[in-house]
Structures are given as C-alpha cells and as structure tokens.
C-alpha positions as CSV (number, residue, x, y, z in Angstrom):
1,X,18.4,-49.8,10.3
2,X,19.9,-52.6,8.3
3,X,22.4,-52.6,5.5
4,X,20.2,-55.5,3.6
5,X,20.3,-54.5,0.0
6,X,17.4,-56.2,-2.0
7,X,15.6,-56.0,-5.4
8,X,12.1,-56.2,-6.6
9,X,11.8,-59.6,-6.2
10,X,13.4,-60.6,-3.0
11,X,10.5,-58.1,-1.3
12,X,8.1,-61.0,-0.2
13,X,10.8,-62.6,1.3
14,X,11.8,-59.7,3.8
15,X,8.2,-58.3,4.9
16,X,8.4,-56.9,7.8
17,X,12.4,-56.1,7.9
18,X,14.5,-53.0,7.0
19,X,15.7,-53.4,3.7
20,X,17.6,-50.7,1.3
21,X,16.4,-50.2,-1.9
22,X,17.2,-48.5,-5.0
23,X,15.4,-47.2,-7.7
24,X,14.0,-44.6,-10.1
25,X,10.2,-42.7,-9.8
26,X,8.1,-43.2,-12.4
27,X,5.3,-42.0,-10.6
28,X,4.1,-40.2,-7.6
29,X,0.9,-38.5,-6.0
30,X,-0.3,-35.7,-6.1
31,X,0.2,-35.1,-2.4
32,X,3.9,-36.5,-2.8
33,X,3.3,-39.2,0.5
34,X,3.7,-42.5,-2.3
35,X,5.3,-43.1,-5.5
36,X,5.9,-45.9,-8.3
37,X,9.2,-47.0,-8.7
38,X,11.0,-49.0,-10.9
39,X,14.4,-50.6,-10.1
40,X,17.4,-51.2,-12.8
41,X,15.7,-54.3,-13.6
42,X,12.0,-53.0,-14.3
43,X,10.3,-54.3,-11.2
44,X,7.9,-51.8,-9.9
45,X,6.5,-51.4,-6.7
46,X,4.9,-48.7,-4.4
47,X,6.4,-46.6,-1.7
48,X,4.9,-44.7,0.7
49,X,7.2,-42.1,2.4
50,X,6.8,-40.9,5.9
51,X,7.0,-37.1,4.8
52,X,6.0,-35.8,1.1
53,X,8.7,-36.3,-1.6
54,X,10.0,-33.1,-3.2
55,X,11.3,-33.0,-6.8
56,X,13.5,-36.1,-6.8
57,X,14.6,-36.7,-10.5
58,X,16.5,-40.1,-10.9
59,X,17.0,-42.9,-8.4
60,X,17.0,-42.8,-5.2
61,X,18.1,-44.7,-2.4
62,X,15.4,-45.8,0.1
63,X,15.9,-47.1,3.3
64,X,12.9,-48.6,4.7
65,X,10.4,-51.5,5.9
66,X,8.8,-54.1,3.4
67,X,4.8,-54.5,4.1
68,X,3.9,-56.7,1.3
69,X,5.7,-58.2,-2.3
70,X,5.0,-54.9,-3.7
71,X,5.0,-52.2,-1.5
72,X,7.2,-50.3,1.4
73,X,7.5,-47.7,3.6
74,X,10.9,-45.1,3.4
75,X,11.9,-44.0,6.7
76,X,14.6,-42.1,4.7
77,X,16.5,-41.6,1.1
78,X,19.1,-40.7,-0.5
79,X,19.1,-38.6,-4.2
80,X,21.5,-40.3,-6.6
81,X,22.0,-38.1,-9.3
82,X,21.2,-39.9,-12.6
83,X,23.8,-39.4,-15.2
84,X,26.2,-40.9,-12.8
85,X,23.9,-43.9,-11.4
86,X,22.6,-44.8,-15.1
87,X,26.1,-45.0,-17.0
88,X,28.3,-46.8,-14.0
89,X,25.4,-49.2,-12.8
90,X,28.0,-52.3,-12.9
91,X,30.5,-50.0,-10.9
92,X,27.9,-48.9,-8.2
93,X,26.8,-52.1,-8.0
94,X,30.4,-53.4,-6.8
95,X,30.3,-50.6,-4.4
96,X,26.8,-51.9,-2.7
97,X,29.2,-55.3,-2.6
98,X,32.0,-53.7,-0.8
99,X,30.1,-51.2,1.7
100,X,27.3,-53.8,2.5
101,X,29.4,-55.4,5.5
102,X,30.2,-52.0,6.8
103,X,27.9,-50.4,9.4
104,X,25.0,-47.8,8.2
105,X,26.6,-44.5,8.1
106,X,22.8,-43.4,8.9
107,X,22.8,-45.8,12.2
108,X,23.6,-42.4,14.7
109,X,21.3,-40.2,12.3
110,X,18.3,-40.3,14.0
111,X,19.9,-39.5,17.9
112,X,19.6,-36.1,19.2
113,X,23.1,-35.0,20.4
C-alpha cells in the first residue's frame, strides 16, 4: 500500500495506483458499498468500499486505488473524529508532511501471523 497522499484533483493523474485520501461523507447508499465525499477543499468524488460502511460521521481516511478522475476503491479507512480534524486542518496537514516518508503503519496489517 503506498503512503501517496493526494487531493481531488491529482486523482486522474494516479489511476490505477494506491493513493491515501482524506475526506468527509456527504453521501452514501443505501446498501453502504459507495459514498460521496468531499475533501477540505470541496472536491467530490465517489468511493466504493470493499465491505459496507457503518455510521462513519466526519472524515475519514481512505486508503485505496484510483479507477478514474472521480472515483476509487477503499481497501481500508480510518475514522477521524471531526471536531479535532476540522479546527487543526493546518496542524494535521503538517503531520501528513512529516509521516509521509515514514513506512505505512498498515503495510503488515493485512498478514496472518
């Protein structure tokens, strides 16, 4: 899985690579397998998810593959709870700097031990 942290409009340019990706649901399906999102910077797009979402209020953290400008798939996310993602965005943001070069702490998840 990569570490590559994108927005909205950097999707077309990574289709068909693992990308992380953060943002808030606006909408999603009835049968919870796809969503709209929105990032901090408005851009929506659509995710499908490989299992259906539960009751995920805020942003969340997807980490997943690009299949077109507006759309990808989440192998996997992570809840960020909202008060604290929302008022510190600049601060989390510097975070994403700093951890990006270290390796995915989610890399040895998916082994069976």
């Amino acid at each position: 899985m990569s570490n590559l942290r994108i927005s909205g409009n950097e999707l077309g340019q990574h289709i068909g690579q693992d990308v992380i990706y953060v943002a808030r649901i606006i909408k999603k399906s009835s049968d919870g397998m796809s969503a709209e999102v929105t990032s901090y910077f408005n851009e929506r797009i659509t995710v499908t998810f490989l299992k259906p979402l539960g009751i995920v209020p805020g942003f969340i953290e997807m980490h997943g593959t690009v299949t077109s400008e507006s759309t990808m798939t989440c192998n996997k996310y992570l809840h960020i709870v909202t008060d604290i993602y929302w008022d510190s965005y600049p601060g989390y943001n510097t975070r994403i700097v700093i951890r990006s070069p270290v390796q995915d702490p989610f890399e040895d998840a998916d082994r069976n031990y």
